[in-house]
N, C-alpha and C positions, 0 to 999 in steps of 0.2 A: 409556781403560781404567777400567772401574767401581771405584769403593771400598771396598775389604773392610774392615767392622767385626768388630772381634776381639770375642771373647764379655767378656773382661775391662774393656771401657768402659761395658759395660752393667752392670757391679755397681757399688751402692754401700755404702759403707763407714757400720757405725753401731757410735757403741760404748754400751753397754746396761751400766747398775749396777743392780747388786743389794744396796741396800743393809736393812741388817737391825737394827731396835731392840732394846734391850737386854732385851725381853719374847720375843726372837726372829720378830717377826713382819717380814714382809719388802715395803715399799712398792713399790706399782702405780697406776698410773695411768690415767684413761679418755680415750681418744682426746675432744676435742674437737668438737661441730657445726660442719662449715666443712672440716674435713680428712678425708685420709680414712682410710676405716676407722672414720669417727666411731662413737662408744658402744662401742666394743672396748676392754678392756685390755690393758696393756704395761708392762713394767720402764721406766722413764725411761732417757732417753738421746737420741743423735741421730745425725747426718749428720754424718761427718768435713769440715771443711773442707780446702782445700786443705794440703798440705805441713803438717797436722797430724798430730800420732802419734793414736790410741783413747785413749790415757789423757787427753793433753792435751782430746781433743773432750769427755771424759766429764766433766771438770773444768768446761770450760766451760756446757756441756749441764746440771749439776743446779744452777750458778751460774744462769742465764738463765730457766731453766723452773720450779727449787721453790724459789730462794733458798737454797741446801744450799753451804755451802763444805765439798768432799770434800779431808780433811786425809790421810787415806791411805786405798790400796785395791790389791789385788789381781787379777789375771788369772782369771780361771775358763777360757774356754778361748773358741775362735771358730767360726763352721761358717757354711756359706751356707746358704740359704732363696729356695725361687726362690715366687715371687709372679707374676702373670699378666701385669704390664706390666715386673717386671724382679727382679733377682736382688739379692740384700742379702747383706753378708757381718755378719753379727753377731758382735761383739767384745765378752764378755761379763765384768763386771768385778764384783769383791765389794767393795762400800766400807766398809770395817773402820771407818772414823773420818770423822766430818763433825760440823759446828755449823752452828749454827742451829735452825730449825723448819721441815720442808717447807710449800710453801704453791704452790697450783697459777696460776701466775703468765703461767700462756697459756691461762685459761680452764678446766683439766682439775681433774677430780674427782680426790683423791688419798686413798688408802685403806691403815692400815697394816693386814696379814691376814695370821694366822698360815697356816703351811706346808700345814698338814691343809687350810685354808680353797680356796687358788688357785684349785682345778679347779674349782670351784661359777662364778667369774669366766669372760665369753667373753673370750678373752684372744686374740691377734693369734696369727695361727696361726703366725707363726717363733717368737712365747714361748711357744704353747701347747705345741708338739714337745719344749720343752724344762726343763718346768716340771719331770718327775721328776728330771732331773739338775742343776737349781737347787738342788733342796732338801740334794739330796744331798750337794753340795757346800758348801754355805753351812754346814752342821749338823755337817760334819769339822773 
């Protein structure tokens, strides 16, 4: 008897912050040479690990990637995004509070730009769907 794959193995789990300086400008970052999608940009975040929650991944993810300890953050909302070799559910979070200094720590360019700015960015087309409702929410 063959093996049915469910469509829900094929999604992966990314949880994506949006975090915002006190100028109101909101940090993005460009994909790396090496990976892919390279020279696009993206809200920082990552891959859920296994038997982690999105908050916990998003904690780890701006630890590992900008050097960012995220001290508190907020939900904004989730939605999938399907892409050509597989489907993403993005888990999209507002980091109210963090220390330190961003600093692109896998190689990526890291850029704070204000709200008006993004769209001028080629941004990953699951942020780019979503950058009106970024702002909008960030700025409530």
């Amino acid at each position: 008897m063959p093996t049915i794959v469910r469509d829900e193995a094929l999604v992966v789990g990314v949880a994506v912050g949006v975090a915002v300086d006190p100028s109101g400008r909101l940090l993005v970052g460009q994909r790396p040479v090496g990976k892919a999608y390279a020279g696009q940009w993206e809200f920082p975040g990552g891959k859920l690990e296994p038997g982690e929650t999105d908050y916990q991944a998003l904690v780890r993810e701006f630890s590992e990637e900008l050097g960012l300890e995220v001290l508190s953050a907020r939900p904004l909302f989730s939605c999938l995004h399907n892409y050509p070799d597989r489907k993403v559910e993005l888990h999209l979070w507002q980091v109210t509070d963090f220390r330190g200094e961003a600093r692109g720590l896998e190689g990526q360019e890291l850029r704070w730009v204000s709200p008006r700015d993004l769209r001028s960015l080629d941004f990953l087309k699951g942020n780019r769907s979503l950058l009106g409702r970024i702002c909008v929410l960030v700025s409530s």
